[in-house]
N, C-alpha and C positions, 0 to 999 in steps of 0.2 A: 543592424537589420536582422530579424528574427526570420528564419525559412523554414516552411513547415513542405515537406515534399514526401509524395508516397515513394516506397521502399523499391528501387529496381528489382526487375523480377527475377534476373539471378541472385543477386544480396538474400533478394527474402527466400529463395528457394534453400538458401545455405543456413539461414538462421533458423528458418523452420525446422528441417533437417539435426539442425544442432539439439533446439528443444526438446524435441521428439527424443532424442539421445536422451539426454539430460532426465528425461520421465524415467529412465531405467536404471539409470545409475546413484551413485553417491559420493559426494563431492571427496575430496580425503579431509578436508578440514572446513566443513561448510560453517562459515561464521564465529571461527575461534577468535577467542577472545584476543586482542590488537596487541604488539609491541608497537605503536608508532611511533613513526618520527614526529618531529616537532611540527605541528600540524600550518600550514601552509593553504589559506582561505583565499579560493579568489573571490572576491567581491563584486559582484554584477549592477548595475546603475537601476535596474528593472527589480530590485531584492525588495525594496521598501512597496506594503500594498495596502489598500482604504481599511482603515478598521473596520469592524463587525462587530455586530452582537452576537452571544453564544447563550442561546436558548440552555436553562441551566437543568430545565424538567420537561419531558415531554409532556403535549398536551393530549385531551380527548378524541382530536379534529379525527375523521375520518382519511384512511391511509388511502391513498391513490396508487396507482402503477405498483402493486401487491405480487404480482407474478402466479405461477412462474413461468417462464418467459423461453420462448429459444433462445441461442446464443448465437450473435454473429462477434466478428473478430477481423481485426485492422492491425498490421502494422504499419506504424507510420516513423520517418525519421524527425525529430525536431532538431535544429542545428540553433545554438545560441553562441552569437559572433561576438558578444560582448564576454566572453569567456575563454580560455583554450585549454588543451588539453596535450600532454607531450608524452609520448610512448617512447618507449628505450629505445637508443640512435635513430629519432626523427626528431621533426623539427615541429615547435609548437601548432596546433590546429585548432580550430574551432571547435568546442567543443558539443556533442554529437550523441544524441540522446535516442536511439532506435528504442519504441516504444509500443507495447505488444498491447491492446487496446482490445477491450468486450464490451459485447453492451448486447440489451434487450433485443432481441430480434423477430419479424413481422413473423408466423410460422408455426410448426406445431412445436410445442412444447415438449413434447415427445422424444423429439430429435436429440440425440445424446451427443451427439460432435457439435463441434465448434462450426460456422458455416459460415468460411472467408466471403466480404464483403457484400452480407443480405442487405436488402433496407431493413433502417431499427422500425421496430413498435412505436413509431411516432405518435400514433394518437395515444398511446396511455403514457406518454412523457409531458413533460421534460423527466430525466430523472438524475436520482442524487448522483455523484460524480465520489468514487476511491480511488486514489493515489496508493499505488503497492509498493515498496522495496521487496527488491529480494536479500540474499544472503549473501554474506563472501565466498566466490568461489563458485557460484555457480549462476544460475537465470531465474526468468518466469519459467522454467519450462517442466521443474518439480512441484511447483504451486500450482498447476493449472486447476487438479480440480477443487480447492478452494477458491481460486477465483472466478471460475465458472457459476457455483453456485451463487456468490454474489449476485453475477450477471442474470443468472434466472431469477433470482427476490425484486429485480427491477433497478440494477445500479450499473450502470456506467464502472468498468473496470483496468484503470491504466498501469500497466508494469511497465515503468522505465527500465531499461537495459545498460547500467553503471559501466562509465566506459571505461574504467581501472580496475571494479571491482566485480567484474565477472569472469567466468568459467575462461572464457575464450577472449579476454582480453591479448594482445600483441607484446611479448615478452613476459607473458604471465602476468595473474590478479595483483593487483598492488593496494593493500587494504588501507596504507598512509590516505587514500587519497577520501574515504570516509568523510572530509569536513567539507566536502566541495560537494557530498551528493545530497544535504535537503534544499541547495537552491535547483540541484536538479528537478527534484519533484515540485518548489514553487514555477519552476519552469514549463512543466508538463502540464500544470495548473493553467498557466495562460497562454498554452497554446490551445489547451481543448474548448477554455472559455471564448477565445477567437475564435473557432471553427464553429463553435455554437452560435454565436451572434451575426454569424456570415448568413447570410440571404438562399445561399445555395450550398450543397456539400451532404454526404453522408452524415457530418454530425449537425450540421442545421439544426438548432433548436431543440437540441435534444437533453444536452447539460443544462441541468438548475442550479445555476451562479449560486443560492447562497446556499447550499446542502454538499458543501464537500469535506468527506473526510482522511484522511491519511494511513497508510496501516504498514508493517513492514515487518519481516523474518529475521532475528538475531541480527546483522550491521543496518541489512533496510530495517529492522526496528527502530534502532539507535539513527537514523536516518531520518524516520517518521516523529519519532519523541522531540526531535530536533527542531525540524521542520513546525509541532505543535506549540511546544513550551520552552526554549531554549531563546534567550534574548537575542540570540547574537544573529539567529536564522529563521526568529519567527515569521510564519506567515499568517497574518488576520484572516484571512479565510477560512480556514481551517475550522470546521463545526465540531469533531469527534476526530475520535485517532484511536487504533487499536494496536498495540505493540505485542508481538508475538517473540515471546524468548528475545529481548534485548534490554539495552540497558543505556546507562548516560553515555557520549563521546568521550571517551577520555582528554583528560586535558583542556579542555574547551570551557568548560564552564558554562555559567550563565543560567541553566536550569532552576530558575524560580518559580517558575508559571505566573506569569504574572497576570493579573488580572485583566479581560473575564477569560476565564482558562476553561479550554473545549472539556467538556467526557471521557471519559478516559478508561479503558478497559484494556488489562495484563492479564496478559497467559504465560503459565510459565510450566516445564515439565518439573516435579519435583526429583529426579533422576537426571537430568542435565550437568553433564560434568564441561559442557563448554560456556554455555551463558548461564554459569551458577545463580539457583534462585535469588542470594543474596542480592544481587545485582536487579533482580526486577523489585526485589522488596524493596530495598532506597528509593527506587523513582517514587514508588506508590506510594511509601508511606510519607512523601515530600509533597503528592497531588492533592489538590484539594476536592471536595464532591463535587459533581456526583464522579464518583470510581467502581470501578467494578475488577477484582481479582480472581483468573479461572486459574486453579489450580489442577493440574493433571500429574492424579499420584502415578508415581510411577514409571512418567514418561520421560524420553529424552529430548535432544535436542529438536531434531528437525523433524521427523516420521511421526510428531501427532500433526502436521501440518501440511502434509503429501500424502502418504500411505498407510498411515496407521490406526486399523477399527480398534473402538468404538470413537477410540478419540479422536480421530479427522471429523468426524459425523458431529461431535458434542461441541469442537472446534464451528463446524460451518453454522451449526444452530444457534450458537452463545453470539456469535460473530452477527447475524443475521439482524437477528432477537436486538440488539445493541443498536445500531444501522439505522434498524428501522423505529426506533424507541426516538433517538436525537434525529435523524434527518427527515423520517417520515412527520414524526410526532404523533407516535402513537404508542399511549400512555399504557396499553395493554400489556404491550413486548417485554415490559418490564416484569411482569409474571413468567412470561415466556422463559427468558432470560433466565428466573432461578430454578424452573423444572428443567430446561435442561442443563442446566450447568451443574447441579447436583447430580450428582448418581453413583450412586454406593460404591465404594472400594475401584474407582473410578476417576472422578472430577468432585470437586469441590466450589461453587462459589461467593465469594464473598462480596458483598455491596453495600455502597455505602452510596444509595440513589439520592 
């Protein structure tokens, strides 16, 4: 049985609390590259999901639900029983997916916080549905304002919160546990798609089933690359996927893309001494078109993705521009997409639409 329950109100006052931290600090090793152990997959009966078509080009159509948008903001916990989960001296549990959740909101746009539990901009929905990983080591709570701005372009934004592979996991982050987190986010997938198709509810009708895409930060990268093009974890829903400084799982295998293979767009800093470029060059030059490569000279790991001008800015606009190219289908963004992803002694990007 799958249980989707909102977050108690002490829980959430402590995780909010945590996040809120997390904006100010720096992980000591956010997303270093893995010694793992011998990778250890639990396998969920709900893993296999309807094939899809992956629109290979956007089209002309005119873009709906454009933004930008207030932002409201939901944590919700998703529990999946067909799974568990075991922290150092306890006993296996269910495992338990606290998920920090944005979307359009009814209101002025003006408004620059997040604004716990508004009604969404239902009439300019349904809207497209991103799936975020974050990093090892830490939360959503350094990502916020890239995920924000999504949510103001008109997208539905869910960061699952990795029950091993975060900040404040119970005995400390344990990054072995990596091969178990892209059924997390197929997980997060079909609880939002349920709450969508419910009659009643906050999310009511708010998610559009076939426009979702994937996106994640150095392990959530390797997380979301996974969850896109990896046989062993694929989810056919998946329309586009943005990988941010990550690379393959090690050990895992299976990365063929197999056909029809979502969009695909890599950001990588050329100054990353933890997810060395090399590491995003293999996937991409493995991917088939359409692909797109932002390179940011100069940058490191994590801070063109939280805090870092100009490149957080060229980050949210390439990101956007992308988005809205494959899940709007609008063939324009693709222009969009190379003014800003260019910019002199800056960003670099390479496409191959």
């Amino acid at each position: 049985m799958q249980i989707v329950t909102p977050l108690p109100l002490a829980k959430l006052i402590a995780i909010v609390l945590a996040l809120l931290a997390d904006l100010g600090g720096s992980p000591a090793r956010p997303g270093a590259r893995h010694a793992l152990h011998a990778p250890h997959v639990l396998h969920s009966p709900h893993a296999s999901h309807a094939p899809r078509r992956v629109n290979p080009r956007p089209t002309a159509a005119a873009v709906p639900h454009a933004g930008p948008f207030a932002v409201g903001i939901r944590t919700l916990t998703f529990v999946d029983s067909t799974r568990t989960v075991r922290f150092p001296g306890r006993k296996p549990t269910p495992r338990t997916l606290v998920t920090v959740i944005r979307y359009p909101a009814a209101g002025s746009a003006s408004l620059l916080r997040d604004l716990p539990g508004v009604p969404p901009a239902r009439t300019a929905g349904p809207f497209p549905l991103v799936i975020f990983g974050h990093g090892f080591a830490v939360t959503p709570g350094p990502y916020a304002r890239l995920l924000d701005a999504w949510a103001r372009a008109g997208y539905v934004v869910a960061a699952p919160i990795f029950p091993l592979g975060n900040a404040h996991a119970p005995g400390g982050p344990n990054e072995s546990d990596i091969v178990n987190q892209p059924r997390d986010m197929s997980v997060v997938i079909s609880r939002l798609l349920g709450l969508t198709a419910a009659r009643r509810g906050l999310f009511s009708g708010l998610v559009e089933p076939t426009a979702i895409a994937v996106s994640g930060q150095s392990d959530g990268g390797e997380t979301a690359l996974a969850t896109a093009y990896d046989t062993h974890f694929i989810d056919r829903r998946v329309r586009a996927a943005i990988i941010l400084s990550g690379a393959e799982i090690p050990r895992v295998g299976g990365f063929n893309f197999p056909a029809p293979s979502p969009p695909l767009l890599a950001a990588q800093g050329t100054a990353d001494t933890i997810n060395h470029p090399a590491f995003t060059y293999a996937f991409f030059n493995l991917a088939p078109r359409p692909k797109f490569l932002l390179s940011l000279l100069g940058a490191s790991h994590l801070p063109p993705y939280t805090t870092q001008e100009p490149q957080l800015g060229i980050v949210e606009r390439v990101t956007i521009a992308f988005l809205n190219a494959y899940l709007k289908h609008a063939a324009r963004d693709l222009s969009a997409m190379s003014a800003a992803g260019n910019v002199r002694g800056v960003a670099t990007l390479q496409a191959d639409p």
